[in-house]
N, C-alpha and C positions, 0 to 999 in steps of 0.2 A: 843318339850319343853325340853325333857331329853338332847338334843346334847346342849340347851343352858347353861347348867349348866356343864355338859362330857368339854368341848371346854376351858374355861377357868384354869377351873383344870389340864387339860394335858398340855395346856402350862405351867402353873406355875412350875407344877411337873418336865417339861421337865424342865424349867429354872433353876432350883432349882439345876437337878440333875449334868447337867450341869458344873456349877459353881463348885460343890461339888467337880467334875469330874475332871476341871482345877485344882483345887486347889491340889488334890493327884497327879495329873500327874508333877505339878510345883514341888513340894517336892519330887517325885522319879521319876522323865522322863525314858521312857521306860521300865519302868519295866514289867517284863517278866509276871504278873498279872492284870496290870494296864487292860486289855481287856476283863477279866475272871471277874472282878469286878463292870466293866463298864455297862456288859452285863444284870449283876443280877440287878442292879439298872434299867437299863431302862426297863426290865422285869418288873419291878413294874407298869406301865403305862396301863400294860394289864387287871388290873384288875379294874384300874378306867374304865374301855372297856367293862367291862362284857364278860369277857372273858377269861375262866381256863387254863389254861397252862399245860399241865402235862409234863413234860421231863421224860425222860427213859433213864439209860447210865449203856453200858454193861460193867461187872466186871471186866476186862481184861483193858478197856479203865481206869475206878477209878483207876490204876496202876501208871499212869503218861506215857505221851511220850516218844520221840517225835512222833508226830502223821503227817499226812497230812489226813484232814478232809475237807469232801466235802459234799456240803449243796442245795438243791435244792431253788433258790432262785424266790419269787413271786412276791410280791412286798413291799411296802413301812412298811410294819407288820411286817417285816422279824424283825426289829429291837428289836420287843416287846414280837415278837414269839420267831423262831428257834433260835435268838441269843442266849435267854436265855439256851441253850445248852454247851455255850462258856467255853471250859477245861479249867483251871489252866494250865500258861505255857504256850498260844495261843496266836498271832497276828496272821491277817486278810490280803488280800491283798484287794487293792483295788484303786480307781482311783486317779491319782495325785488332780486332780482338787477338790477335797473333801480338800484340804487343805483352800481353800478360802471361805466355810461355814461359815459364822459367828458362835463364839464359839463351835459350834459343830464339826468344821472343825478343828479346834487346839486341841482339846480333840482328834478327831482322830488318828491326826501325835503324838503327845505326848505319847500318849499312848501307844507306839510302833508297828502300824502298818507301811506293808511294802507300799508302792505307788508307781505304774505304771503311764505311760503316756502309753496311747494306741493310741495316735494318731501316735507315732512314734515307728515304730516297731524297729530300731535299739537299743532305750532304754528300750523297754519289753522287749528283748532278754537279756538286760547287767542285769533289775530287777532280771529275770529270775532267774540268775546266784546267783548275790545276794541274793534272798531268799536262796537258795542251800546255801551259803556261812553261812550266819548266824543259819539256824537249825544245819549246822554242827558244828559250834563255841559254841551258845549259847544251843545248845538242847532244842530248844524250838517247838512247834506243827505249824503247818500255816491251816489257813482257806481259801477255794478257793471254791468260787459257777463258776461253772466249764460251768453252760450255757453262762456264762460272760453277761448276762442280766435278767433283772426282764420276767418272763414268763407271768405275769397279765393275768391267764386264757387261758391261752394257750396252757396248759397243759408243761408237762417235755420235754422243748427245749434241742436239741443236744447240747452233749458236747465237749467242746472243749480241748485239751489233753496235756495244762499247768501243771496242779495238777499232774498225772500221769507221765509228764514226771522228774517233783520235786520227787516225792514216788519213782522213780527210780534210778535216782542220786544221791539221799541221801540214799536209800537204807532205808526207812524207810515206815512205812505199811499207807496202804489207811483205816480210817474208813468214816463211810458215816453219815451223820446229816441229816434225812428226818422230814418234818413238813408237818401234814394231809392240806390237802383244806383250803385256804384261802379267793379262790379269792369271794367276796361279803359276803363274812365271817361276816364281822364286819359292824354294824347297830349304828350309833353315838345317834339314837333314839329308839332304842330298849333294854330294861336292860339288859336282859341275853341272848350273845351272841355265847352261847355254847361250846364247847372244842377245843381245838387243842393237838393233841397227837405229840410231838418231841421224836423221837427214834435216838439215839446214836446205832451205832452196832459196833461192834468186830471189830478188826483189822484184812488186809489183807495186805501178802507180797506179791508184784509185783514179782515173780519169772521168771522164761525163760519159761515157757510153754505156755508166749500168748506175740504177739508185740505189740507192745503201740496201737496201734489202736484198735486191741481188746482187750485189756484189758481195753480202754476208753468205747468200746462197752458194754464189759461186766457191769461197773461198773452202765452204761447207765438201762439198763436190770433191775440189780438188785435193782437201784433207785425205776424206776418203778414199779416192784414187792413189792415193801416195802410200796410205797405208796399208792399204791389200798387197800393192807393189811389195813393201817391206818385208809383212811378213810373208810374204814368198820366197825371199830373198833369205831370211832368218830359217823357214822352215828346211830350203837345201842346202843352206851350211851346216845345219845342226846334223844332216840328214847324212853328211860326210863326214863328221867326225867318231 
């Protein structure tokens, strides 16, 4: 009965925010905020969900970038969840094909994220380059879920050593966006659907003491570690209410 009443609200909510969304991206296309702002709005959708949100963002990070920020991605909540972590100063990489969305897809490209085609490796490699190109230009952060797919319960899929080789290139530090347990998280019939804990952490410089591969390893590791931390953290708050 509740999801009959949840279901119509989130669209509206979405449509609404949406629109809201087109209309600032119309008036300042790509602005270097336009996805920090995007982010907090759709963040709003979580609570029509029954569902707290808490974000954590380490002091060092409230500084400003540039950053290269990497985020374990779950599935389709990410949007309502961990985005709401989205710094000031961030675009997102993500698939070309997000451009053919209806409205949601033009609020995307607008907004100034960057867009791969991953069917052809020739042009990941030129995007590549161009993100490089524009964090150097603009000093802006980039977001990359580095499994390059939704893990839907899968737990923390390997990653893949794009982001990492960006934080080297540019020479600019790796923080990590981790978001506690998701997968069957969320109950469209159920009111209170309990916490998600989003931790921002500290900056790291990719230095010469590890090669890309382990340094993708390590960053692997320390995902990991952060997220078991979480949901431990998640499971005894819930565990007192």
């Amino acid at each position: 009965m509740l999801a009959l009443i949840r279901i119509p609200l989130v669209l509206l909510y979405f449509v609404v925010v949406n629109l809201l969304l087109l209309l600032i991206c119309l008036v300042r296309p790509f602005h270097r905020d336009n996805v920090h702002h995007g982010a907090r709005l759709y963040a709003g959708i979580s609570r029509l969900l029954g569902v707290r949100v808490v974000v954590r963002v380490a002091e060092e990070v409230k500084a400003g970038g540039p950053y290269v920020f990497i985020g374990n991605h779950q599935n389709s909540y990410d949007l309502i969840t961990i985005c709401a972590a989205t710094q000031p100063g961030t675009v997102t990489v993500g698939k070309k094909s997000l451009v053919w969305v209806p409205l949601m897809g033009q609020v995307y490209w607008l907004s100034g994220n960057i867009l791969i085609d991953r069917l052809n490796s020739s042009k990941a490699s030129s995007t590549l380059k161009q993100t490089i190109r524009k964090i150097k230009q603009r000093r802006i952060s980039v977001w990359i879920f580095p499994e390059g797919t939704r893990s839907n319960g899968r737990g923390l899929l390997p990653f893949k050593t794009g982001a990492f080789r960006i934080a080297r290139e540019t020479n600019e530090p790796v923080c990590m966006i981790c978001a506690s347990e998701l997968h069957n998280k969320i109950k469209w019939n159920r009111w209170n659907n309990g916490v998600v804990l989003v931790d921002v952490t500290g900056p790291v410089v990719l230095d010469d003491s590890r090669e890309l591969k382990e340094w993708t390893q390590y960053f692997y590791q320390q995902m990991q570690d952060k997220l078991e931390q979480l949901n431990k953290e998640v499971a005894e708050l819930e565990a007192k209410a």
